[in-house]
Structures are given as C-alpha cells and as structure tokens.
Backbone of each chain as ProteinMPNN parsed JSONL, in Angstrom:
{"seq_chain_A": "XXXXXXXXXXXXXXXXXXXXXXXXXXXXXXXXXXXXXXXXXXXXXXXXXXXXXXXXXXXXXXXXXXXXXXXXXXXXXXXXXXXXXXXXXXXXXXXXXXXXXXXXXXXX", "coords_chain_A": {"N_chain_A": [[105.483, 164.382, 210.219], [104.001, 166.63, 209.174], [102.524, 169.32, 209.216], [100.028, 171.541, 210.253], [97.932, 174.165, 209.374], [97.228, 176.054, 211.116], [99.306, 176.146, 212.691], [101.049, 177.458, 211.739], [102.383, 180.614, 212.118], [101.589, 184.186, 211.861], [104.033, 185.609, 210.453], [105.254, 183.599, 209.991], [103.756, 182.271, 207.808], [104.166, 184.282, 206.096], [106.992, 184.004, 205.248], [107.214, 182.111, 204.215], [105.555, 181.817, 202.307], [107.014, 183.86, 200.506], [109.391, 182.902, 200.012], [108.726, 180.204, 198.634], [107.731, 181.218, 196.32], [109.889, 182.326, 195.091], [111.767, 180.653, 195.028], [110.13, 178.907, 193.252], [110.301, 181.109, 191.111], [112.673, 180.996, 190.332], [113.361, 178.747, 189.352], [111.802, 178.32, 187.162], [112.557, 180.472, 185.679], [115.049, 179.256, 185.259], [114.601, 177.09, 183.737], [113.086, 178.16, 181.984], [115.727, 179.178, 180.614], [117.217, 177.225, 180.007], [115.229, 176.078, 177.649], [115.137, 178.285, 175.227], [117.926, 177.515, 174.746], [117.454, 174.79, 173.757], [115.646, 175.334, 171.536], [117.33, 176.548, 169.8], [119.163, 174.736, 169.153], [117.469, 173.532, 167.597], [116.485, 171.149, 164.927], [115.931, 169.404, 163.642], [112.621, 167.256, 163.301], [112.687, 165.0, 165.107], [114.439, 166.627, 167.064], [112.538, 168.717, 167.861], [110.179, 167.195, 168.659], [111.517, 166.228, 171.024], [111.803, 168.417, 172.631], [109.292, 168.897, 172.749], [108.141, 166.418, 174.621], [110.153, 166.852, 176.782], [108.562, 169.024, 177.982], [106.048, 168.751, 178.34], [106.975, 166.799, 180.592], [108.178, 168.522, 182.578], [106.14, 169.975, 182.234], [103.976, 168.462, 184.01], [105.529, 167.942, 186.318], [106.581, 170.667, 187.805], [103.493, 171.66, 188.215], [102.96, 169.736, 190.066], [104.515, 169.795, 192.024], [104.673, 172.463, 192.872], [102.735, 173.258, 194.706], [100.925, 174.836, 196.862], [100.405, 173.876, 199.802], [100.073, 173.496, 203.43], [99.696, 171.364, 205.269], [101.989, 169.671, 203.851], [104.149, 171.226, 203.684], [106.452, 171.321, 204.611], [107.526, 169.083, 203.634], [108.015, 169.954, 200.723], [109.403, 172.312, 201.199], [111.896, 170.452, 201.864], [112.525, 169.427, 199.669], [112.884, 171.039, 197.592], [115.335, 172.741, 198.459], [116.723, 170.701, 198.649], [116.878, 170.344, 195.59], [118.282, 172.212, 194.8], [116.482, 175.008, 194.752], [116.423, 176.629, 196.465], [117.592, 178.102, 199.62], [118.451, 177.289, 203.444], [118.412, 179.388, 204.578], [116.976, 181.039, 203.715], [115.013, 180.422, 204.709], [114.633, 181.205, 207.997], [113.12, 182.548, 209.479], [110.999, 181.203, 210.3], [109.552, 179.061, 212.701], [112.654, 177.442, 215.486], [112.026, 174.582, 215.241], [110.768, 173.398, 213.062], [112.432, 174.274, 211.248], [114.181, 172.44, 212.128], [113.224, 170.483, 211.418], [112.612, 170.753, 208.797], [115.641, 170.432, 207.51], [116.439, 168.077, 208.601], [114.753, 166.444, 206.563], [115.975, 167.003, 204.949], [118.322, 165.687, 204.426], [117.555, 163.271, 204.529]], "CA_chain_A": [[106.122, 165.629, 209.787], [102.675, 166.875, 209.007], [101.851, 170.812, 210.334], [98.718, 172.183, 209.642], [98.014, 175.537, 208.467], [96.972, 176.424, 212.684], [100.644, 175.481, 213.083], [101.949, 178.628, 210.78], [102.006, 182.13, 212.774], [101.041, 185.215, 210.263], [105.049, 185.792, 210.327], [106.205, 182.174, 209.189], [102.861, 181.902, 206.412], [104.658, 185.052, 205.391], [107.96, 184.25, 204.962], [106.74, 180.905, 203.658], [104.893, 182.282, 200.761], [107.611, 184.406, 199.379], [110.554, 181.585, 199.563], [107.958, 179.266, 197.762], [107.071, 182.058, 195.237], [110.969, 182.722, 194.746], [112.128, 179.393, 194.476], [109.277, 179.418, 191.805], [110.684, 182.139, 189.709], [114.241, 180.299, 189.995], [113.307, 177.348, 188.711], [110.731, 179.078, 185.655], [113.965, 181.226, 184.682], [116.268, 178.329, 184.738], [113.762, 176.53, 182.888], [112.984, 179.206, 180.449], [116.658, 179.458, 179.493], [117.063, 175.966, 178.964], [113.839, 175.98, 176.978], [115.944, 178.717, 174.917], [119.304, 176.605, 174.683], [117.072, 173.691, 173.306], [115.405, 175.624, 170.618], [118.448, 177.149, 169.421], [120.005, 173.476, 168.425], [116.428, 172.37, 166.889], [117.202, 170.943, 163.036], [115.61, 168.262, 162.795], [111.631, 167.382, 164.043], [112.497, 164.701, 166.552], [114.391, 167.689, 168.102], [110.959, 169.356, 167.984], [109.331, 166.095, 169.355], [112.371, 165.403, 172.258], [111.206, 169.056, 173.209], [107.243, 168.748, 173.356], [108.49, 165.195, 175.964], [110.332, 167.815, 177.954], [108.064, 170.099, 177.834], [105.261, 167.898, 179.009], [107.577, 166.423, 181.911], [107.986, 169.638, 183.115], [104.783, 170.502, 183.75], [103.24, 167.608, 185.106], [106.314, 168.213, 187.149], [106.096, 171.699, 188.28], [102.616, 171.187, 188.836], [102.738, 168.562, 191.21], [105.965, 170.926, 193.415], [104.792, 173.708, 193.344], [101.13, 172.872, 195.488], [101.16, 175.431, 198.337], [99.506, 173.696, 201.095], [100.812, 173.957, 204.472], [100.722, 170.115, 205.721], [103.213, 169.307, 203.405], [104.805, 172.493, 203.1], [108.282, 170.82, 205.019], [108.774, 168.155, 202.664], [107.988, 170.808, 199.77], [110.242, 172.913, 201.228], [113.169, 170.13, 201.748], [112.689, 169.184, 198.001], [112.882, 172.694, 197.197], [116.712, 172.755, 199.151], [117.395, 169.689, 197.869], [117.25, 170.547, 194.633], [118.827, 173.471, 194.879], [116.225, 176.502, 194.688], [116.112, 177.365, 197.988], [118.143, 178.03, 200.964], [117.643, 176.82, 204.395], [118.985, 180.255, 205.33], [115.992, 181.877, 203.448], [113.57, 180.148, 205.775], [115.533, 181.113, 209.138], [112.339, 182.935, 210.207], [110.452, 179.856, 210.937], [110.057, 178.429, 214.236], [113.13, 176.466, 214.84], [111.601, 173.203, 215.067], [110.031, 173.53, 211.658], [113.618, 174.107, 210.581], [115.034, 171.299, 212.32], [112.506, 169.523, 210.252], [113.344, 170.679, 207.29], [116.963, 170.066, 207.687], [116.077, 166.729, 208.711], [114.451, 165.812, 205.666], [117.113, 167.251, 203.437], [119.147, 165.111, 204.901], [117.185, 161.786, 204.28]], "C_chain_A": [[105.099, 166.636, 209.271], [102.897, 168.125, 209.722], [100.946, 171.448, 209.944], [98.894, 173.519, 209.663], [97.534, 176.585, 209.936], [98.257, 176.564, 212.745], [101.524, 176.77, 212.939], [101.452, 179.959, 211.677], [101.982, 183.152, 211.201], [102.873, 185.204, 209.299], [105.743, 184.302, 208.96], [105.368, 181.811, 208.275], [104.017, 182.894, 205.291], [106.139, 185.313, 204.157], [108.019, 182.848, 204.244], [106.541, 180.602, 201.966], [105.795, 183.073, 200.136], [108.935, 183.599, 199.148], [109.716, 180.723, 198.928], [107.975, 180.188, 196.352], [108.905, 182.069, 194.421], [111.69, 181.612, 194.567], [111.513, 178.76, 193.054], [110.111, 179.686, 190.666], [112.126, 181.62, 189.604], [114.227, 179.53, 188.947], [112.35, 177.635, 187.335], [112.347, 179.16, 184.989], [114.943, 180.403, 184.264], [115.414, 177.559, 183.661], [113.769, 176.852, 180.914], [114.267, 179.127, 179.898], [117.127, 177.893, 179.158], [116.593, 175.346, 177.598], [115.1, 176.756, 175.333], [117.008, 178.167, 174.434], [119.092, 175.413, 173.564], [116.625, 174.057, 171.721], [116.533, 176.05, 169.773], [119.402, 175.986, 168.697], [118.824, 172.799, 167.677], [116.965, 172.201, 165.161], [116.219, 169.781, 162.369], [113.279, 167.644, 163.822], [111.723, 166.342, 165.003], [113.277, 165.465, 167.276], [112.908, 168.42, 169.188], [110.242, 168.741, 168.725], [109.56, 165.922, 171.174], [111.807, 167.045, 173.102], [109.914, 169.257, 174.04], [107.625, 167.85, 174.523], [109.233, 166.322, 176.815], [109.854, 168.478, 178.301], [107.136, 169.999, 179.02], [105.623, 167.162, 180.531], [107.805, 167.447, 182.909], [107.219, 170.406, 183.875], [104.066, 170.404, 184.538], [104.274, 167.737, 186.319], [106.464, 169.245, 188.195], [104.275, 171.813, 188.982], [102.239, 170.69, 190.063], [103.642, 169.117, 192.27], [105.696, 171.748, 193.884], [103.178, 174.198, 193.977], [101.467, 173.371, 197.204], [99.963, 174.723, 199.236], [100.466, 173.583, 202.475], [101.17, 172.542, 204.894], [101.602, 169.659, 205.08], [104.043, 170.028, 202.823], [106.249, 172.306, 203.914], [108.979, 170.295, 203.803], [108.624, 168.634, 200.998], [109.012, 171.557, 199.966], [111.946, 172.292, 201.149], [113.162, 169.745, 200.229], [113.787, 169.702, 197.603], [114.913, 172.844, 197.223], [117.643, 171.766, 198.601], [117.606, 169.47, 196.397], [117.868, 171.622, 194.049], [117.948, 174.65, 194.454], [115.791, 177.109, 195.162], [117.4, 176.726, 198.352], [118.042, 177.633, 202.135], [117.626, 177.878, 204.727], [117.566, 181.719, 204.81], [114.978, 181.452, 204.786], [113.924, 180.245, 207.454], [114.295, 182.022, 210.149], [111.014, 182.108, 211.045], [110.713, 179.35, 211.871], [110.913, 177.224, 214.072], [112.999, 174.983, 214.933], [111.041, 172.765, 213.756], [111.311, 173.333, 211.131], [114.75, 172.989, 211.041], [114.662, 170.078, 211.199], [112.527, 168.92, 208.594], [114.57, 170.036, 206.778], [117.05, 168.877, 207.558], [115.925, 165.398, 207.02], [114.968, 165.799, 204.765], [118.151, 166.479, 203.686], [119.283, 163.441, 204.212], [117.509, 161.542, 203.023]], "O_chain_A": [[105.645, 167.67, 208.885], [103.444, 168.062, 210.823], [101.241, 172.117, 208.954], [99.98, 174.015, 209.963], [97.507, 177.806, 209.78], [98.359, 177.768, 212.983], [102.43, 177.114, 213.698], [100.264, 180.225, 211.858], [102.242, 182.911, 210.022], [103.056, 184.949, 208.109], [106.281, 184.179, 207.859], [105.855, 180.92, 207.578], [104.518, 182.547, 204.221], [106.386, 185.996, 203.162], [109.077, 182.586, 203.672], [106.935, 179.876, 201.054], [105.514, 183.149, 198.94], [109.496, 183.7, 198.057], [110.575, 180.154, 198.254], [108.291, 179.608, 195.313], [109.01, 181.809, 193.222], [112.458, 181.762, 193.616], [112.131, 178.292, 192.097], [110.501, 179.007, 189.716], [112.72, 181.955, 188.579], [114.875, 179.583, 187.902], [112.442, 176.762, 186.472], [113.015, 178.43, 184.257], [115.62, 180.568, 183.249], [115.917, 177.592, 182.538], [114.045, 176.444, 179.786], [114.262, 179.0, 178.674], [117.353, 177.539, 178.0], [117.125, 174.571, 176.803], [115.713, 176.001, 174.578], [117.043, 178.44, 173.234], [119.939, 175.042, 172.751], [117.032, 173.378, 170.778], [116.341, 175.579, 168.652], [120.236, 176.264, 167.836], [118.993, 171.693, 167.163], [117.63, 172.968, 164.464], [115.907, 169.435, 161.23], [113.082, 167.882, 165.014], [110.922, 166.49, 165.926], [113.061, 165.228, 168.465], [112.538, 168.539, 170.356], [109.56, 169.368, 169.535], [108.785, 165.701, 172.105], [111.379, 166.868, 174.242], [109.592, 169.562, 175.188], [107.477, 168.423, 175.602], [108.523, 166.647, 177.767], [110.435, 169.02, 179.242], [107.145, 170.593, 180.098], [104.791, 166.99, 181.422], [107.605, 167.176, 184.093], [107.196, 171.013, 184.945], [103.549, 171.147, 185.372], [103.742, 167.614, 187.422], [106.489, 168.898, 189.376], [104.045, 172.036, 190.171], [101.419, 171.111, 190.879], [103.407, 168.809, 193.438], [106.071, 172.124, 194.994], [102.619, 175.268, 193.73], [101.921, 172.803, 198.197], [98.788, 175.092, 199.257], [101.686, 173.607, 202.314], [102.346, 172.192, 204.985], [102.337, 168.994, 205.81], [104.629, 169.781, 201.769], [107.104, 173.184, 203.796], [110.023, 170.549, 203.202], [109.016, 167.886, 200.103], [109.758, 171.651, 198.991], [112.922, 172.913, 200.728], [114.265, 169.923, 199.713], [114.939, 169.345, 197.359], [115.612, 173.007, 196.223], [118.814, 171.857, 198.234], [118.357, 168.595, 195.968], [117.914, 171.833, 192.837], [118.553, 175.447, 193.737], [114.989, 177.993, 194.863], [118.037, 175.74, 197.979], [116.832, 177.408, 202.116], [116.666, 177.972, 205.491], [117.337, 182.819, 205.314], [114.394, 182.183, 205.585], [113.473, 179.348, 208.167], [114.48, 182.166, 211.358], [110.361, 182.398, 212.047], [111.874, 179.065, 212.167], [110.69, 176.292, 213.299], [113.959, 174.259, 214.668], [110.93, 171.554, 213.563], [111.487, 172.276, 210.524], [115.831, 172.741, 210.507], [115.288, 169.256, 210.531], [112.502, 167.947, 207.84], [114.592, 169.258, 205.825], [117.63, 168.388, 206.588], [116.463, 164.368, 206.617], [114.818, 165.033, 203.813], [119.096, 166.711, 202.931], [120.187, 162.752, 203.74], [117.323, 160.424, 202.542]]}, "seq_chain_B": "XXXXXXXXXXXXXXXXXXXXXXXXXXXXXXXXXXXXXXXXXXXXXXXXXXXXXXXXXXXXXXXXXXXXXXXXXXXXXXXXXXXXXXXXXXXXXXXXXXXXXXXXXXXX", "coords_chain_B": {"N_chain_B": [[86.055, 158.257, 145.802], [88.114, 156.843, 147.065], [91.231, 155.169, 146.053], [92.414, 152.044, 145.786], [95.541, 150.446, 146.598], [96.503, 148.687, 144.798], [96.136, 149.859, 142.732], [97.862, 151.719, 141.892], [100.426, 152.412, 140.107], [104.066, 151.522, 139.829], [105.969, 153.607, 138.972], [104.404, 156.12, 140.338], [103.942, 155.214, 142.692], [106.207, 155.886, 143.004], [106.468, 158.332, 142.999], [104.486, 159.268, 144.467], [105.643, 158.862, 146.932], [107.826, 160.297, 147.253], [107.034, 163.23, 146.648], [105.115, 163.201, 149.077], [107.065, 162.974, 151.338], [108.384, 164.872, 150.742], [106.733, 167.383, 151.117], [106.151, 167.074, 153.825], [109.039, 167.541, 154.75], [108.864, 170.021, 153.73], [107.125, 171.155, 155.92], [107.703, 170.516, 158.51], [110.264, 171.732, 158.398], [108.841, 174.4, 158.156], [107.723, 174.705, 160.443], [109.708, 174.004, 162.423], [111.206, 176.544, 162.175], [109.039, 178.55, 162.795], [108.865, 177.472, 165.693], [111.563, 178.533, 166.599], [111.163, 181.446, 166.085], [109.724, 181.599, 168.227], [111.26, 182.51, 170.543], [112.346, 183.946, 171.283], [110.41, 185.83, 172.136], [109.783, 184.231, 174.942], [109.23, 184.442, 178.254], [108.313, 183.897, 180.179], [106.514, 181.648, 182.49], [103.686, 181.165, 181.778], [104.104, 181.444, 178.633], [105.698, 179.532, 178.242], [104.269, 177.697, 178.425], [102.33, 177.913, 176.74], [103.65, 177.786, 174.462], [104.092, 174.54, 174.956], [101.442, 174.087, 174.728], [101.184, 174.473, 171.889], [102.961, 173.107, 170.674], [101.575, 170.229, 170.878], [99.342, 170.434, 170.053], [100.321, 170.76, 167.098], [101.939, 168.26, 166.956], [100.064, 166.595, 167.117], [98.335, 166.863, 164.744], [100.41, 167.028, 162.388], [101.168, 164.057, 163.277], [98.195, 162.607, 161.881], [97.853, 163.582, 159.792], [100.079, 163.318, 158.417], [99.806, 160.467, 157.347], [100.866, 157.511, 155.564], [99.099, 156.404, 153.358], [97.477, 154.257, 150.825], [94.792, 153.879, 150.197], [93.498, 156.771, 150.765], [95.353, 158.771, 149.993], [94.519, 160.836, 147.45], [93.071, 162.202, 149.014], [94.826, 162.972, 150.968], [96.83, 164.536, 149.577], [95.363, 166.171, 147.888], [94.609, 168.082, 149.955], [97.629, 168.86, 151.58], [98.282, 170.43, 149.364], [95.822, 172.12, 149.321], [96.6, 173.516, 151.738], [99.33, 174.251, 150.8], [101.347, 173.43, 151.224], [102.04, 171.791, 148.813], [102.271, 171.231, 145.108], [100.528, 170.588, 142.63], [101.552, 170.237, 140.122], [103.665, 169.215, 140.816], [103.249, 166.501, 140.854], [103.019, 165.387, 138.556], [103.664, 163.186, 136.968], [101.749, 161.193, 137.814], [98.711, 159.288, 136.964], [96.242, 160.927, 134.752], [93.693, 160.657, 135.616], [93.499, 160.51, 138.676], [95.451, 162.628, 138.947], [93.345, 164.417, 138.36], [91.612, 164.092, 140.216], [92.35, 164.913, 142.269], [92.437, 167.676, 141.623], [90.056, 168.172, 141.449], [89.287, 167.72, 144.378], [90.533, 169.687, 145.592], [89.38, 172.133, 145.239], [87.624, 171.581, 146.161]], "CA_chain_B": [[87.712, 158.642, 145.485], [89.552, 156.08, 147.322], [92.472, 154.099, 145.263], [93.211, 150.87, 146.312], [96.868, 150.41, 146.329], [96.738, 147.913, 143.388], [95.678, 151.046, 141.122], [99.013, 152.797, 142.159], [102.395, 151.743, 139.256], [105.653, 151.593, 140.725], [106.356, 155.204, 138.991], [103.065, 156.228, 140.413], [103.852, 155.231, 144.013], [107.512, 156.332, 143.434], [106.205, 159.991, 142.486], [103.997, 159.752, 145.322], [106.225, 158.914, 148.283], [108.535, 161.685, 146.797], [106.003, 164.372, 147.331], [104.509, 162.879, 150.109], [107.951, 163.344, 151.932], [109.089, 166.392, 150.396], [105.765, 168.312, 151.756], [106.392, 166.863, 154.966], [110.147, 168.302, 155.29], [108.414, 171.891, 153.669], [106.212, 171.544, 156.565], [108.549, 170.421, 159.419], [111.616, 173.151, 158.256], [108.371, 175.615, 158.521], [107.414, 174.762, 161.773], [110.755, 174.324, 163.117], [111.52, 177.919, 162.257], [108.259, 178.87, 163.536], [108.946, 177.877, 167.322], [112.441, 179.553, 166.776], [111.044, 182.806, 166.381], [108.612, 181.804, 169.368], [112.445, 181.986, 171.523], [112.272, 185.946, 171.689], [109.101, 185.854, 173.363], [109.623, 183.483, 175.948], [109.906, 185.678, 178.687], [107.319, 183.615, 181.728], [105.791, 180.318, 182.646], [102.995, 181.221, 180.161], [104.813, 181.887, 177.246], [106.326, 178.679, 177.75], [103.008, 176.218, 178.642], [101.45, 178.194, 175.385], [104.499, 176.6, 173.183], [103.624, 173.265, 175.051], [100.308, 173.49, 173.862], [100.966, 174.638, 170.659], [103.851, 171.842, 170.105], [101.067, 169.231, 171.5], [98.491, 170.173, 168.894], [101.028, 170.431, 166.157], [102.254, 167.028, 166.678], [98.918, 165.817, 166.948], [98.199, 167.221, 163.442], [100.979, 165.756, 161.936], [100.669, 162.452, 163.204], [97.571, 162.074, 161.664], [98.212, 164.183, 158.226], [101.11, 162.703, 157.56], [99.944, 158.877, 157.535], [101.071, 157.313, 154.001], [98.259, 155.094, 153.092], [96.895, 154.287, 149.126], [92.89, 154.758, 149.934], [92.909, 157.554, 151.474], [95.86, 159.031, 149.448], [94.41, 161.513, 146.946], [92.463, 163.62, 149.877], [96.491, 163.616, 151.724], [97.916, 165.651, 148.576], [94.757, 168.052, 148.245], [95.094, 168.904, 151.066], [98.918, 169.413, 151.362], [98.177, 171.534, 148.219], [95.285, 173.129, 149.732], [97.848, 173.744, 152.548], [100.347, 175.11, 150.437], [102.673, 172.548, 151.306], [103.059, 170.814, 147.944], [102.146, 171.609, 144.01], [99.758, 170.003, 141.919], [102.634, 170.009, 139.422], [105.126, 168.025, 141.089], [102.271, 164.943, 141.051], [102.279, 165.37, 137.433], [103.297, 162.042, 137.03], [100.397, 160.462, 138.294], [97.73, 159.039, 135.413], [95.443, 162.223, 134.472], [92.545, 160.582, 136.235], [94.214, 160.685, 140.003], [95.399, 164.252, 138.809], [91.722, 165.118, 137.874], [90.181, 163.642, 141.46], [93.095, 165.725, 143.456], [92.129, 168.622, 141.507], [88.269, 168.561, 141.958], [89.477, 167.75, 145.961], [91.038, 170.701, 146.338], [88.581, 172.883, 144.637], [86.025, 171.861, 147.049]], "C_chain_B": [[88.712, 157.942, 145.804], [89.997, 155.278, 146.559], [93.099, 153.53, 145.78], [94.764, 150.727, 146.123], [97.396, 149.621, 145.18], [96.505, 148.777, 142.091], [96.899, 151.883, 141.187], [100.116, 151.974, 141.348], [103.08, 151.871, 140.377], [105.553, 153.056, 140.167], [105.381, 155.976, 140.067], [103.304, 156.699, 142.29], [105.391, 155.842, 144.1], [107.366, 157.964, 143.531], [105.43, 160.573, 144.264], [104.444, 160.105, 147.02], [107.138, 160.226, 148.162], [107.673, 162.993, 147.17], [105.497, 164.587, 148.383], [105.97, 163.463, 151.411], [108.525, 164.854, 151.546], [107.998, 167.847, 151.085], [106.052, 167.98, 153.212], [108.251, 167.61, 155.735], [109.814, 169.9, 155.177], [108.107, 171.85, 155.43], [106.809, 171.783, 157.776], [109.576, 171.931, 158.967], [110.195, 174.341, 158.916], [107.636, 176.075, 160.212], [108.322, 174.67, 162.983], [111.211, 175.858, 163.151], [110.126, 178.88, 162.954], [108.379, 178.934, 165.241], [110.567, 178.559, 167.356], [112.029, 180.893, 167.007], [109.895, 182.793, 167.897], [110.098, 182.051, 170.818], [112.084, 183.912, 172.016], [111.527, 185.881, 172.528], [108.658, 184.883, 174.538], [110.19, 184.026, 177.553], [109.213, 184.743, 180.507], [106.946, 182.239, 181.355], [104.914, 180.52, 181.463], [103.345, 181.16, 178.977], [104.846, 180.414, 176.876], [105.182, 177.265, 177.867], [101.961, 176.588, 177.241], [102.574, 177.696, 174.532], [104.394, 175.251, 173.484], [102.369, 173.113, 173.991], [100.503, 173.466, 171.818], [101.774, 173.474, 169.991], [102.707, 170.348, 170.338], [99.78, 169.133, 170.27], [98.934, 170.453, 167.426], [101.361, 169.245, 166.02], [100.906, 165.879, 166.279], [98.356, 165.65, 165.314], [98.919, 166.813, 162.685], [101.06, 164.489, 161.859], [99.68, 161.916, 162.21], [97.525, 163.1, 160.056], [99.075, 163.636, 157.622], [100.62, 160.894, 157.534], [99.636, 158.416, 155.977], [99.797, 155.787, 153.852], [97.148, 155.582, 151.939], [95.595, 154.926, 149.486], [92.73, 156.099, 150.017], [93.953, 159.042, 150.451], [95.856, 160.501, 148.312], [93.876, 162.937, 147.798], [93.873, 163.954, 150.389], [96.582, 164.552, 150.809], [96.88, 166.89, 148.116], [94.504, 168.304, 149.473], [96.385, 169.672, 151.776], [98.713, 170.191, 150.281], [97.638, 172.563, 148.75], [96.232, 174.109, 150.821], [99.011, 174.885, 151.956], [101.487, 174.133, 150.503], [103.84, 171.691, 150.034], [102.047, 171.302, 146.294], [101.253, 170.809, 143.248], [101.044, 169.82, 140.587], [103.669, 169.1, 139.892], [104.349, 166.533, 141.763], [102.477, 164.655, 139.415], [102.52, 163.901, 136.705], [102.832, 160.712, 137.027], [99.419, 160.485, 136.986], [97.239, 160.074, 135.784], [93.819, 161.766, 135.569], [92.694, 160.859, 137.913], [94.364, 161.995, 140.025], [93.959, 165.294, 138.897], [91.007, 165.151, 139.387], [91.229, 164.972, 142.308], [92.61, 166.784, 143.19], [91.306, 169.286, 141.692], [88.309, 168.824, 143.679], [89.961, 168.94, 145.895], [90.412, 171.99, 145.96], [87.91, 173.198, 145.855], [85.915, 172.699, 148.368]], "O_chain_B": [[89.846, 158.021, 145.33], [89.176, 154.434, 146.199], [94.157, 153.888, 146.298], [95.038, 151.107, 144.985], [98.499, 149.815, 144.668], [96.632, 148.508, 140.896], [96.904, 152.849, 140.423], [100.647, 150.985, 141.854], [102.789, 152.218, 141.522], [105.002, 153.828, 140.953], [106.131, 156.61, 140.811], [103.063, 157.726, 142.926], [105.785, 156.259, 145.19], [108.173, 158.674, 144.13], [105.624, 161.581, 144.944], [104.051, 160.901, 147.873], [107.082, 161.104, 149.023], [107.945, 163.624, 148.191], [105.308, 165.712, 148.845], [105.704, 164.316, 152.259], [109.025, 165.7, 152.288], [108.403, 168.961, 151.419], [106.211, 169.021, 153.85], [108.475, 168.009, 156.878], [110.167, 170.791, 155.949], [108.851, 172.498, 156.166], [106.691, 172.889, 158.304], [109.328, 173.056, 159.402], [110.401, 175.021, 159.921], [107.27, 177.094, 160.798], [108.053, 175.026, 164.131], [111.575, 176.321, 164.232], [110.386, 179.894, 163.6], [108.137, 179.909, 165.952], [110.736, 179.216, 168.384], [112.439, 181.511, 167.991], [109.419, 183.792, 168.437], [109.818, 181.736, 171.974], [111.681, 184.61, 172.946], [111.859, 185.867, 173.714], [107.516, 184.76, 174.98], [111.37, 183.989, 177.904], [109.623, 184.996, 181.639], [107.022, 181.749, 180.228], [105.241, 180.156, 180.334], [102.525, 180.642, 178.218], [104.381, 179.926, 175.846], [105.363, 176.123, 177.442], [101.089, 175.843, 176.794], [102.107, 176.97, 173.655], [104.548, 174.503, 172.518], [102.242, 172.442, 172.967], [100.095, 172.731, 170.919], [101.388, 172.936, 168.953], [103.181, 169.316, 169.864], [99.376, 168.102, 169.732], [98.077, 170.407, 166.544], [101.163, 168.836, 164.877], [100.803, 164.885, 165.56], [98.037, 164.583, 164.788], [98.36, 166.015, 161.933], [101.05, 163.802, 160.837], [100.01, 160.894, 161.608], [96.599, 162.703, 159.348], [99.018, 163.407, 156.414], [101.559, 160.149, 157.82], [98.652, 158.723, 155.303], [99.831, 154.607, 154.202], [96.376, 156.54, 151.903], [95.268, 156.086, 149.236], [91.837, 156.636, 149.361], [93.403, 160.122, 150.239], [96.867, 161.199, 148.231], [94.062, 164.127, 147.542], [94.215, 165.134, 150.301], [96.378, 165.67, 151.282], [97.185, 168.075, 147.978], [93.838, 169.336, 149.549], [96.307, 170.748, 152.369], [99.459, 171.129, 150.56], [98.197, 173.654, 148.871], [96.468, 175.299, 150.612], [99.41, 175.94, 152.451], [102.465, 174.198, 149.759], [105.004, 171.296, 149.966], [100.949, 171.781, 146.577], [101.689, 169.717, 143.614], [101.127, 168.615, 140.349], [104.373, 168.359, 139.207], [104.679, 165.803, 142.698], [102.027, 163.576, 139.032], [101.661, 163.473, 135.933], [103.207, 159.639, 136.553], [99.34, 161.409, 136.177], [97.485, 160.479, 136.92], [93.088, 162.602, 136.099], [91.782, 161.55, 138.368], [93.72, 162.687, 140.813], [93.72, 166.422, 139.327], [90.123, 165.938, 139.727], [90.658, 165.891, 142.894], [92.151, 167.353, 144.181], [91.298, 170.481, 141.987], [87.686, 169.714, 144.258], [89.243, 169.435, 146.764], [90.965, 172.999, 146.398], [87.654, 174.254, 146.434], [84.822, 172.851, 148.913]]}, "name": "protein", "num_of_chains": 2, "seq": "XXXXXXXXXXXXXXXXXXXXXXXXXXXXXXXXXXXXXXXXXXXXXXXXXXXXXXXXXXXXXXXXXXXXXXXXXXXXXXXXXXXXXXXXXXXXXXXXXXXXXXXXXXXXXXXXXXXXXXXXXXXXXXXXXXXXXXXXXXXXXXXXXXXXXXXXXXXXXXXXXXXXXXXXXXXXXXXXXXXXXXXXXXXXXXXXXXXXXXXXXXXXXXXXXXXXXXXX"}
C-alpha cells in the first residue's frame, strides 16, 4: 500500500497537504476545547496530574499522526477518516486508485 | 543541620506534618488557579504544549520539594518560607534550636 512521493502529481501533493493540514486544525481545536473543559473542573492536584498524563499522551500521539510523508500518506490518511477528521470526499481529487486504497483501509 | 528523626517529639513532628501539608495545599490551590487563568490563552497547539511543559516541570518540582523526610527537614520549611508558602510562625512549636537553624536557612 506503499506510494512514493514520484507517485503524487503536483495536483494530488496539493490537495494532500491541505486535507492533512485541516484535519490538523480539527483535531488541535477539538483538543484545545477539551483541554478547556478539563481545566474548568480542576479542584484538586491529581486533577492537575490526570491532565499533565493527557497532556503527554497527546503529544506523543499527535506527533507520531501527524508525520507528512508520502509512503504512508494512505494509511495516515485512512486513520485520519477513521477517526473522524477527515472525509473521503475531501480527498476526491486523488487518483482513484489511491482512493480505492484509502477506502480500503478504512474499512479494515 | 540535619535532624535525625529521633530528635523530632511527637508535638514536634505533629506541628511539622501540619505545616508541611498546609504549605503544600497553599501551593497546589496556587498553582491550580494558575493554569486556570492559563484557559483564556489557549488559543493553538503552542499554547497548549507550553502548559505541557510547564505542568511537566511543575510536577517535577513538587515531587521532589514536597518529600517528608526528618534529615533533611529543616532546609524543606526554609525554603517553603523562603517560597512564601509557609510562616516561620506557624513552626513556632518546634524547640528554639530547630527554629534558630530554619531561621539562619532562610537568611542565607
């Protein structure tokens, strides 16, 4: 399921990089107001503590998702779908074998 | 300066866990209200990986400030003094010689 970065026309890097970027800022904002939600009930310091552990899971989390490289920019992208912060219908400019691919994997 | 735990009365050690905890809730309440007001300004990814860090080297600092143990004992409370956290008065207590070493400690 592998496609190298030859694989991507200028069009489908393009439309690549701003559904990655925007799935991004989904998942920040939902984040952030969580983040928000959490502070707002703190009282006590293992609140404070159970935060920092989310905090920390988070970013080794994000981190590790959000690694634009192109060969594994399918099963980044079915994640992405599969966790809801993307569409398949955003990425409809992609050749559709790429998007069968995707599909595929959101499937598994 | 260190005082073996056999030099500590029962009043002595009862005065001390009392303080010892009571600077530790000052400190916690002030740092819990601290990342509250950090909620306004959480506006981006940054915002929110700079309250990681800052919750990561707060805890760290606690951990190892707050650890209740006799030897070491008289530098904990000048320093929570120096801090601000806790009173040279509400040790008072404590034999005059213990009072005397905290006091020179927190001078220095």
């Amino acid at each position: 399921m592998q496609v190298s970065e030859s694989q991507w026309s200028a069009l489908e890097k393009e439309t690549a990089q701003e559904a990655f970027q925007r799935a991004y800022e989904r998942e920040v904002l939902t984040l952030i107001q969580d983040v928000r939600n959490q502070i707002g009930s703190l009282s006590k310091i293992d609140d404070l503590w159970r935060l920092h552990d989310f905090l920390s899971a988070k970013r080794h989390e994000l981190d590790g998702k959000y690694e634009y490289d192109y060969p594994s920019l399918l099963f980044v992208f079915a994640n992405l779908i599969r966790d809801g912060w993307l569409q398949l219908d955003e990425l409809e400019t992609l050749e559709k074998e790429k998007l069968s691919k995707i599909a595929a994997l959101v499937r598994l």
